[in-house]
MMTF fields as JSON, N, C-alpha, C and O atoms, coordinates in Angstrom:
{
  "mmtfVersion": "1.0.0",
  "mmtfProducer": "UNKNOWN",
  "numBonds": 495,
  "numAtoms": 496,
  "numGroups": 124,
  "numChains": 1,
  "numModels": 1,
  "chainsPerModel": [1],
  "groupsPerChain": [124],
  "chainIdList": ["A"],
  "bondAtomList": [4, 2, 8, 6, 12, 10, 16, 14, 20, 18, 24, 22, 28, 26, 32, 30, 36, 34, 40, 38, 44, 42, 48, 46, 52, 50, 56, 54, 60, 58, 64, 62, 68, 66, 72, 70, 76, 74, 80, 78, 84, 82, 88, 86, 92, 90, 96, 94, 100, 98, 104, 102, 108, 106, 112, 110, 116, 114, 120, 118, 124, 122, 128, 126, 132, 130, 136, 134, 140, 138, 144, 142, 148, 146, 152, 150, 156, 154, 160, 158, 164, 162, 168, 166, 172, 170, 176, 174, 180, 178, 184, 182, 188, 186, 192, 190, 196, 194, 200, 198, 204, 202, 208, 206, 212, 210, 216, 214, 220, 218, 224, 222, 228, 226, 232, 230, 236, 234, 240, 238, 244, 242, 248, 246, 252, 250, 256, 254, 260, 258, 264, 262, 268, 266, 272, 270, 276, 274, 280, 278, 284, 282, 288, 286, 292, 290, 296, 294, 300, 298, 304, 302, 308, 306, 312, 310, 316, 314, 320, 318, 324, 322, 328, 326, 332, 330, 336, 334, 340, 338, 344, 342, 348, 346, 352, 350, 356, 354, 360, 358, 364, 362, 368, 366, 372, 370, 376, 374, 380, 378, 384, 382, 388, 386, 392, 390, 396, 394, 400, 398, 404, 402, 408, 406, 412, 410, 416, 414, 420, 418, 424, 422, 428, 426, 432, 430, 436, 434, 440, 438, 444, 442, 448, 446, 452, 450, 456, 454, 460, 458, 464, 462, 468, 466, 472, 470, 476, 474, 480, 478, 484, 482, 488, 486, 492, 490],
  "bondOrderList": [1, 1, 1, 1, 1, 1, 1, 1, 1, 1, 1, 1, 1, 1, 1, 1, 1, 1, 1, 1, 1, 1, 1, 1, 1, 1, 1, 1, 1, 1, 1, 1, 1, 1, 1, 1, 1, 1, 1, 1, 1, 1, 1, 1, 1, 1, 1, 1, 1, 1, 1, 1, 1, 1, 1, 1, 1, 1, 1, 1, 1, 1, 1, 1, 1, 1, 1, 1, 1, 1, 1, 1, 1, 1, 1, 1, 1, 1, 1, 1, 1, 1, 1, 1, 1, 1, 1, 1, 1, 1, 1, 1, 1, 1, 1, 1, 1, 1, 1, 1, 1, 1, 1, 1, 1, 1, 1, 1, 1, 1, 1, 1, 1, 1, 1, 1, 1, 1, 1, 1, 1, 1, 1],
  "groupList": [{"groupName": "UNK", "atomNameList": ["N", "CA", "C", "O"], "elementList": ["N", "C", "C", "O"], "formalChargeList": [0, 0, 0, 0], "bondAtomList": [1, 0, 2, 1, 3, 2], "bondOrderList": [1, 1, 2], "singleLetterCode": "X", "chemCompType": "L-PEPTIDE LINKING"}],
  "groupTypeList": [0, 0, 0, 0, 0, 0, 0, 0, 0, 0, 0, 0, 0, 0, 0, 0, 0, 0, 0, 0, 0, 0, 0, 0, 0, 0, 0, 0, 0, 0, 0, 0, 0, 0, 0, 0, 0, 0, 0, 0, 0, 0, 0, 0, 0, 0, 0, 0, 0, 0, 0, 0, 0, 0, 0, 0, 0, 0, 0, 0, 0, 0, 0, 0, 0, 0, 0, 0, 0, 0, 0, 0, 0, 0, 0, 0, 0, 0, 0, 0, 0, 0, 0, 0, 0, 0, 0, 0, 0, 0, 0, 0, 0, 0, 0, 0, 0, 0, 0, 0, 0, 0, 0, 0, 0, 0, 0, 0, 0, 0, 0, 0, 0, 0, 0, 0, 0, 0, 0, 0, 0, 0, 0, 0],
  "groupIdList": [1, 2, 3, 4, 5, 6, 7, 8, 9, 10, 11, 12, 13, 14, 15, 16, 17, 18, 19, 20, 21, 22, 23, 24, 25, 26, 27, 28, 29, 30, 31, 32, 33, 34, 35, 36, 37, 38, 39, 40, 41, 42, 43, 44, 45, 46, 47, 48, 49, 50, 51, 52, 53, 54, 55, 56, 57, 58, 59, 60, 61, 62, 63, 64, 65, 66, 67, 68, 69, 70, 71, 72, 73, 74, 75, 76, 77, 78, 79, 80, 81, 82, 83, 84, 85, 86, 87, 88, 89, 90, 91, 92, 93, 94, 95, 96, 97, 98, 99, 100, 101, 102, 103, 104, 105, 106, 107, 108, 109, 110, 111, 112, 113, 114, 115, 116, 117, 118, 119, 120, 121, 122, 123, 124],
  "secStructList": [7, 7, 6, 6, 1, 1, 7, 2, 2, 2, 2, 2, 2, 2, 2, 2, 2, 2, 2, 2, 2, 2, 2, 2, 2, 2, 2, 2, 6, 6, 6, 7, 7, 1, 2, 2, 2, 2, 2, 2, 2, 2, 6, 6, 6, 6, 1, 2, 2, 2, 2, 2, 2, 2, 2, 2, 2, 2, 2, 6, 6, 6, 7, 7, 7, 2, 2, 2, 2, 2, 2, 2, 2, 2, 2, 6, 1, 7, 7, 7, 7, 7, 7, 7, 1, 1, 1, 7, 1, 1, 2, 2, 2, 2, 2, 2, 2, 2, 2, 2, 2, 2, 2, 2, 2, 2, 2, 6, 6, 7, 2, 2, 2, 2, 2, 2, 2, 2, 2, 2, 2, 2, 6, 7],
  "xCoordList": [46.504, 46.084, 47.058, 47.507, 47.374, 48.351, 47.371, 46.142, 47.966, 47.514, 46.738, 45.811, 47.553, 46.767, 45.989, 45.716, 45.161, 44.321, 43.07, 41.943, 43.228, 42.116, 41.58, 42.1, 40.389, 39.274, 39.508, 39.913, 39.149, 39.831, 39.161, 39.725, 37.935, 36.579, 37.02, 36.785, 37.481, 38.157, 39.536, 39.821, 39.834, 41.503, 41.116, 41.822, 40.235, 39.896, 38.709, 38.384, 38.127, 37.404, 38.472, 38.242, 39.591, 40.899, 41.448, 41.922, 41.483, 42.619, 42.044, 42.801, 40.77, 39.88, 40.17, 40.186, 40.497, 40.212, 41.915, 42.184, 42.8, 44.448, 44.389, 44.537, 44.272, 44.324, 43.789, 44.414, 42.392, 41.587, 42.561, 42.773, 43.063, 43.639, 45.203, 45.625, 45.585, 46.534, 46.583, 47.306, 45.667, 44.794, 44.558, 44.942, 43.721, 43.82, 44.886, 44.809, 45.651, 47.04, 47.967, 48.894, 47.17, 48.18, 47.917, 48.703, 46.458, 45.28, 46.071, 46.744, 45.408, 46.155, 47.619, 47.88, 48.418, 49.98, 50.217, 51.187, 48.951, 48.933, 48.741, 49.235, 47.653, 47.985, 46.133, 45.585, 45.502, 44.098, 43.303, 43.271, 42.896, 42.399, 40.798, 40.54, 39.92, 38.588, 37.935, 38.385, 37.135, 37.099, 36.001, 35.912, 35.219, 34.71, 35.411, 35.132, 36.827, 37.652, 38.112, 38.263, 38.236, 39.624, 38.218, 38.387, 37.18, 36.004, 36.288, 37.052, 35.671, 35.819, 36.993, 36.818, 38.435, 39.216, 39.628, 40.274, 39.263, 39.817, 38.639, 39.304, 37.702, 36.656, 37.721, 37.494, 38.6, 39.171, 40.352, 41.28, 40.525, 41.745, 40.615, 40.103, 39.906, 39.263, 37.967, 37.891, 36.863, 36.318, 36.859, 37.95, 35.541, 36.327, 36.184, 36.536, 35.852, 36.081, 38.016, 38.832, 38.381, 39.739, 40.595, 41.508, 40.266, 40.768, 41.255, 42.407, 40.159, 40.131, 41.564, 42.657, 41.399, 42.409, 43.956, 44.886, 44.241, 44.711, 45.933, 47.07, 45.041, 45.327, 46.004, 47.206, 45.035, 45.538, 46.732, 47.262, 47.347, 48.65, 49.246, 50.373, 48.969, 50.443, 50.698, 51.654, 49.433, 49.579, 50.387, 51.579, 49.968, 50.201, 51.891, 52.526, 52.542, 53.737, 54.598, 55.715, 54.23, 54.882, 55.163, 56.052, 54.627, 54.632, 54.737, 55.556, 53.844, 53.608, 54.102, 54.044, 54.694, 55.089, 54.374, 53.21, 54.985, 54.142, 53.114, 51.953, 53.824, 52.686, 51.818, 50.845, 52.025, 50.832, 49.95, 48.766, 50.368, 49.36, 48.542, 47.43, 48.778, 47.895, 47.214, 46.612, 47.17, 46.328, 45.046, 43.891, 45.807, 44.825, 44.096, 42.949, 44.282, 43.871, 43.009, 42.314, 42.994, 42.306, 41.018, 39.859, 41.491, 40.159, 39.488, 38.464, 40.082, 39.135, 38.583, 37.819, 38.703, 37.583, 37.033, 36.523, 37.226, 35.901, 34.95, 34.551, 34.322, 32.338, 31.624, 31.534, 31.247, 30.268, 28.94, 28.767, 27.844, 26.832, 26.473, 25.291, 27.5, 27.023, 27.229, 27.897, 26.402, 26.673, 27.432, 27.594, 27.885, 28.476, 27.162, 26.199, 27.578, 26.215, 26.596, 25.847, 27.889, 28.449, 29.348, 30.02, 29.402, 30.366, 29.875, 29.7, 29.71, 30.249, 30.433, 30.656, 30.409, 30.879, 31.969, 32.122, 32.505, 33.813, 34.982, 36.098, 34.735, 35.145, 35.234, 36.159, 34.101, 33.468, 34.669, 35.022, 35.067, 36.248, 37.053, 37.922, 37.5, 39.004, 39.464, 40.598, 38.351, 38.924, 38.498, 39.191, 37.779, 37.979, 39.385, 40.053, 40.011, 41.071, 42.092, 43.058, 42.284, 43.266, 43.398, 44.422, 42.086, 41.735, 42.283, 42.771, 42.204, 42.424, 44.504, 45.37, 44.598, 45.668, 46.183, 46.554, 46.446, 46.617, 46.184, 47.151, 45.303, 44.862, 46.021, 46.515, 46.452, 47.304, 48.521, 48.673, 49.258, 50.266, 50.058, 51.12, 49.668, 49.269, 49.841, 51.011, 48.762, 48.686, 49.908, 50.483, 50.421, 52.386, 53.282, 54.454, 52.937, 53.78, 54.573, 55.729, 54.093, 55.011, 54.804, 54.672, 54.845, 54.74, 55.192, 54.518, 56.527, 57.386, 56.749, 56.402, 56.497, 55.683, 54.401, 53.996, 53.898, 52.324, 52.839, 52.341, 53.816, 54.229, 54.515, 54.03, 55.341, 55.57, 54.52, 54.115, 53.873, 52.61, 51.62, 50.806, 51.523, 50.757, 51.749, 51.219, 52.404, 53.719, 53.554, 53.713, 53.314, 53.256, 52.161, 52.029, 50.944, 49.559, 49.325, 48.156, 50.014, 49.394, 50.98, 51.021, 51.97, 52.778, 53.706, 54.077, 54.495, 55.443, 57.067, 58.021],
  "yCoordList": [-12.33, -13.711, -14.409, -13.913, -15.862, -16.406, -17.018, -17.078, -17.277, -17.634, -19.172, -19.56, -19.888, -21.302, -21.192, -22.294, -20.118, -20.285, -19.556, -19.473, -19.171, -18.59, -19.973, -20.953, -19.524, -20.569, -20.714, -19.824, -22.229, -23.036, -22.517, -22.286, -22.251, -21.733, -20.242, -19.767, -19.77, -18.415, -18.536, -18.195, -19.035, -19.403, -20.257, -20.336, -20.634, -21.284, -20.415, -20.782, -19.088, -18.159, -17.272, -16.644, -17.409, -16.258, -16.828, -16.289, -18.597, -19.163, -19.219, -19.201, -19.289, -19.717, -18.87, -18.973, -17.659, -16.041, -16.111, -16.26, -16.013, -16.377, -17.49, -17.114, -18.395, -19.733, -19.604, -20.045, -18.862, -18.097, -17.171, -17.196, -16.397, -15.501, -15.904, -15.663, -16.71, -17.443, -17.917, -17.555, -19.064, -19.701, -18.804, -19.064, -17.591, -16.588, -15.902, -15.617, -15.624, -15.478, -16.133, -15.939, -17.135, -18.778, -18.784, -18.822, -18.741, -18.564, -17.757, -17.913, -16.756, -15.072, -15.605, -15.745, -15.831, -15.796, -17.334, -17.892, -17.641, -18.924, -18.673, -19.271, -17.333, -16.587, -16.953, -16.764, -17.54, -17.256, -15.783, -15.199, -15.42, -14.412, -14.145, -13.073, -14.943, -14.571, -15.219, -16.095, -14.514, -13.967, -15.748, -16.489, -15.699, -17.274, -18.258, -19.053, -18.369, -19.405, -19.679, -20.678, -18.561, -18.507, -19.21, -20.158, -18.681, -19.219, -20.678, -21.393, -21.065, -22.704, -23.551, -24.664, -23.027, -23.589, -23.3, -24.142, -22.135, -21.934, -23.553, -24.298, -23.839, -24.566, -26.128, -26.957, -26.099, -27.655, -27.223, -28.03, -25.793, -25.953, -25.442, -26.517, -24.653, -23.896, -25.208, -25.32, -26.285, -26.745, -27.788, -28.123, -27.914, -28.654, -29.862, -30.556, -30.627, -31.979, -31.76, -32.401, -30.881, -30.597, -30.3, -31.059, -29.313, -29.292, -30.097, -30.087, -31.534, -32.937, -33.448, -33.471, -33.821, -34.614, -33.772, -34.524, -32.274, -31.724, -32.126, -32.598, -31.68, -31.817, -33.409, -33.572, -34.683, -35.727, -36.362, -37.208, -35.393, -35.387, -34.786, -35.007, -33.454, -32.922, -34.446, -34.962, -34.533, -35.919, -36.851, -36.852, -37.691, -39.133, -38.705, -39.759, -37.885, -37.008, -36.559, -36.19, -36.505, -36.051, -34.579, -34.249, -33.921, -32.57, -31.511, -30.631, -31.887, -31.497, -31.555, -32.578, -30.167, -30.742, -30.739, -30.345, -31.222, -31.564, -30.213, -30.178, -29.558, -28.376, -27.976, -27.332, -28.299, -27.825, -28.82, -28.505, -30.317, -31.555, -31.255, -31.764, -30.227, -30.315, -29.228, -28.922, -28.481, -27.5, -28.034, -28.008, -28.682, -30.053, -30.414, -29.985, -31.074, -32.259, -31.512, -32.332, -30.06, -29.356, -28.787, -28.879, -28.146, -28.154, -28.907, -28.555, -30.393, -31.41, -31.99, -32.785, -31.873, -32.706, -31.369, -31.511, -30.117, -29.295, -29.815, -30.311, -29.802, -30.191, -28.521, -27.494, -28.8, -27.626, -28.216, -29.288, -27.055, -27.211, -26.684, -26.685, -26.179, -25.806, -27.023, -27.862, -27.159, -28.229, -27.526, -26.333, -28.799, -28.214, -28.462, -29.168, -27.248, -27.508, -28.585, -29.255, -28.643, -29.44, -30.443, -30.895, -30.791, -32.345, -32.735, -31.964, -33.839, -34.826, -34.092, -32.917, -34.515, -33.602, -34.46, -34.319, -35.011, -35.951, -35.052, -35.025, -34.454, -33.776, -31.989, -31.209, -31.785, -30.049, -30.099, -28.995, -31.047, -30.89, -31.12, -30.316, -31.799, -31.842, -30.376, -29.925, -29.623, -28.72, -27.477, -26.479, -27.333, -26.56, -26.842, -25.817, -28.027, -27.979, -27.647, -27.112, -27.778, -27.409, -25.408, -24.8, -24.805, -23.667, -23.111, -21.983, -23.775, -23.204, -23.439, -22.569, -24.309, -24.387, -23.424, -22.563, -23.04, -21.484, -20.468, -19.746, -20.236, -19.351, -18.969, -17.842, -19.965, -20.37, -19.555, -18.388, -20.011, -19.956, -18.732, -18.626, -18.195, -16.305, -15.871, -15.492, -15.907, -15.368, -15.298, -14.22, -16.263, -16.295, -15.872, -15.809, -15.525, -14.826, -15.628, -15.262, -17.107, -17.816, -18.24, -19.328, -16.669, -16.753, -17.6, -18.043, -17.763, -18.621, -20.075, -20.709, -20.866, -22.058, -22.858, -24.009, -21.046, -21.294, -21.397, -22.213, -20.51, -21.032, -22.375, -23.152, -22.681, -24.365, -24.751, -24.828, -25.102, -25.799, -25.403, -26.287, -24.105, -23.928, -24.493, -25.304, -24.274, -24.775, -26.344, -26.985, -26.619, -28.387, -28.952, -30.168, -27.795, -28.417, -27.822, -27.952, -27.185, -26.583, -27.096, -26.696, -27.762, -28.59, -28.183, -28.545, -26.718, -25.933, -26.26, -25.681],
  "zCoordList": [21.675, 21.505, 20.552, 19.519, 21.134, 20.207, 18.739, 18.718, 18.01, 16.835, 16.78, 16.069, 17.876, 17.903, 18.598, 19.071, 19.145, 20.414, 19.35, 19.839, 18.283, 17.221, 16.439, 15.907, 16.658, 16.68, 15.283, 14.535, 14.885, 13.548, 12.593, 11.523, 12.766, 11.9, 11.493, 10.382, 12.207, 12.222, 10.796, 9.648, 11.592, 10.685, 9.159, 8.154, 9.315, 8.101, 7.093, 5.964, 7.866, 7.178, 6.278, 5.244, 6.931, 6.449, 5.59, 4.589, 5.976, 4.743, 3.516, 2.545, 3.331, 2.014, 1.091, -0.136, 2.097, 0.95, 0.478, -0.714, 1.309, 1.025, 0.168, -0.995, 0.238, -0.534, -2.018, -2.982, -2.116, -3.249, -4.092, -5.304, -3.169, -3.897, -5.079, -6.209, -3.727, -4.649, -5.569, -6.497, -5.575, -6.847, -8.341, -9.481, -7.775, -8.794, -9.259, -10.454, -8.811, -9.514, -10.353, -11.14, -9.728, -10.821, -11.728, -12.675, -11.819, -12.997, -14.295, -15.314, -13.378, -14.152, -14.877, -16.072, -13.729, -15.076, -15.847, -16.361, -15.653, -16.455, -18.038, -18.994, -17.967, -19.142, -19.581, -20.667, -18.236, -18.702, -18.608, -17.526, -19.365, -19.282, -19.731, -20.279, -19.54, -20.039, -17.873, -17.134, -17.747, -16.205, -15.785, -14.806, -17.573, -17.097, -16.83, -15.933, -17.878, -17.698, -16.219, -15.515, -16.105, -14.563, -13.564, -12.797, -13.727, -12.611, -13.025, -12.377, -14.078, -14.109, -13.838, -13.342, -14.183, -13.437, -11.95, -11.327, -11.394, -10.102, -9.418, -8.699, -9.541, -9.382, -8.966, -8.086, -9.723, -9.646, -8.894, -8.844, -8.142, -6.603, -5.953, -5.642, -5.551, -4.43, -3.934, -2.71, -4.853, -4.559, -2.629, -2.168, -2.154, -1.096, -1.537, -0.583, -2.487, -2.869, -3.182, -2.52, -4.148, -4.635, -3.141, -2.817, -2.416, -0.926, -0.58, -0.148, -0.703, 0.537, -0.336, 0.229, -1.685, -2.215, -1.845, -1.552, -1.851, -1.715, -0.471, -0.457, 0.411, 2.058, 1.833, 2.046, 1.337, 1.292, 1.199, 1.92, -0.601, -0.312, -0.171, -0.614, 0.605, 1.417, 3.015, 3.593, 3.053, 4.488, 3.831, 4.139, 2.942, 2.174, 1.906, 1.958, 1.72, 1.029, 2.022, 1.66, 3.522, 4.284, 4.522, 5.307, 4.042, 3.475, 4.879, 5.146, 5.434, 6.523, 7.935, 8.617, 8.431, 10.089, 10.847, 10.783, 11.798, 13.021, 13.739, 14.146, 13.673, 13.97, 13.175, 13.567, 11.873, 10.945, 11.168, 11.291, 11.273, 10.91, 11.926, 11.793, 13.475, 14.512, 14.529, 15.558, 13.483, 13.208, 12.703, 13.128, 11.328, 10.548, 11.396, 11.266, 12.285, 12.757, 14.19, 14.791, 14.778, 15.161, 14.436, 14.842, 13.215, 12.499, 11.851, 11.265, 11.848, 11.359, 11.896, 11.349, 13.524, 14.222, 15.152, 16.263, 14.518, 15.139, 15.001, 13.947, 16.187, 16.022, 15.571, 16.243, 14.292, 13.586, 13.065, 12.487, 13.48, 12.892, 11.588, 11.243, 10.742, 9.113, 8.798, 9.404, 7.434, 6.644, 5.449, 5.193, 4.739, 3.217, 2.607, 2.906, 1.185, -0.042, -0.981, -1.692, -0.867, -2.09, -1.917, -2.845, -0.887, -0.349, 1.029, 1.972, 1.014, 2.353, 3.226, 2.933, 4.689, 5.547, 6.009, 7.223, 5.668, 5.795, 5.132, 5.651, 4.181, 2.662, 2.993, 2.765, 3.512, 3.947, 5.529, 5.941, 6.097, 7.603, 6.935, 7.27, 6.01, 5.669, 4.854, 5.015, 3.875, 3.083, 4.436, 4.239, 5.424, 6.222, 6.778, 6.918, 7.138, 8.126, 7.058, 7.602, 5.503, 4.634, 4.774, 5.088, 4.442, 4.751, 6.123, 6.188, 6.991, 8.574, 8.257, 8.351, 8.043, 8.101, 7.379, 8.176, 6.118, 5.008, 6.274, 6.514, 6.967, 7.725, 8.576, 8.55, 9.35, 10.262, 9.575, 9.936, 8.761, 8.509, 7.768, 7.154, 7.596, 7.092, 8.119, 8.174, 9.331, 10.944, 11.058, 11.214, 11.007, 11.469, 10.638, 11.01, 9.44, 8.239, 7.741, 7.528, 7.386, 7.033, 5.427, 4.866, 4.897, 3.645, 2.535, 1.605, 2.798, 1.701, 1.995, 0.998, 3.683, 3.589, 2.994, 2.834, 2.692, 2.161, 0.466, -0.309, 0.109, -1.33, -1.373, -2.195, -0.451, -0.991, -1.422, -2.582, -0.101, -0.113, -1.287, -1.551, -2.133, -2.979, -4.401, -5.16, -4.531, -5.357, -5.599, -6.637, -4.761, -4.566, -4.853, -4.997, -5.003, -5.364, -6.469, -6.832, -7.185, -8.497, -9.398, -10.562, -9.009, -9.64, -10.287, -11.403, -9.004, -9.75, -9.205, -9.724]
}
């Protein structure tokens, strides 16, 4: 199975945990080290309110190619019946389609792209 034919919900269950993990590492050699801290700040990249703005400007920035934006733009107008607990569902599709997209670009091993892109949101 090709990678774009894996269901967005799918790709965006994988990116959360990749995207997470990353996050936590940043954390880590940021030089936080008390396990509450790192929770309360991972909170302001992993939240999907933080996602939405996220995604925003890699769009607003150009950041993005054309094949990624149609990944985006695949998992943001999936029709799903979960709701979010904690945002909008305007907000809960955009940080899923940020997630699917990290997913995406795992799948394809396009490791050094997902650094940019994490590089660019944590302001390295």
């Amino acid at each position: 199975m090709q990678t774009k034919e894996i269901n967005v919900l799918v790709l965006a269950y994988l990116g959360d945990s990749i995207y997470e993990q990353y996050i936590r590492l940043f954390l880590i050699k940021k030089g936080i080290a008390k396990v509450n801290d790192l929770q309360k700040n991972a909170v302001n990249y992993v939240s999907a309110k933080a996602q939405n703005i996220f995604l925003k400007n890699l769009m607003d920035n150009n950041i993005l190619t054309e094949e990624e934006l149609s990944i985006v733009k695949r998992a943001r107008n999936h029709k799903t019946k979960s709701k979010a607990k904690n945002a909008d569902i305007i907000t809960y599709k955009h940080a899923t389609a940020f997630e699917a997209l990290i997913g995406y670009l795992y799948l394809e091993n396009q490791i050094k792209r997902i650094d940019t892109i994490i590089n660019f949101i944590v302001g390295d």
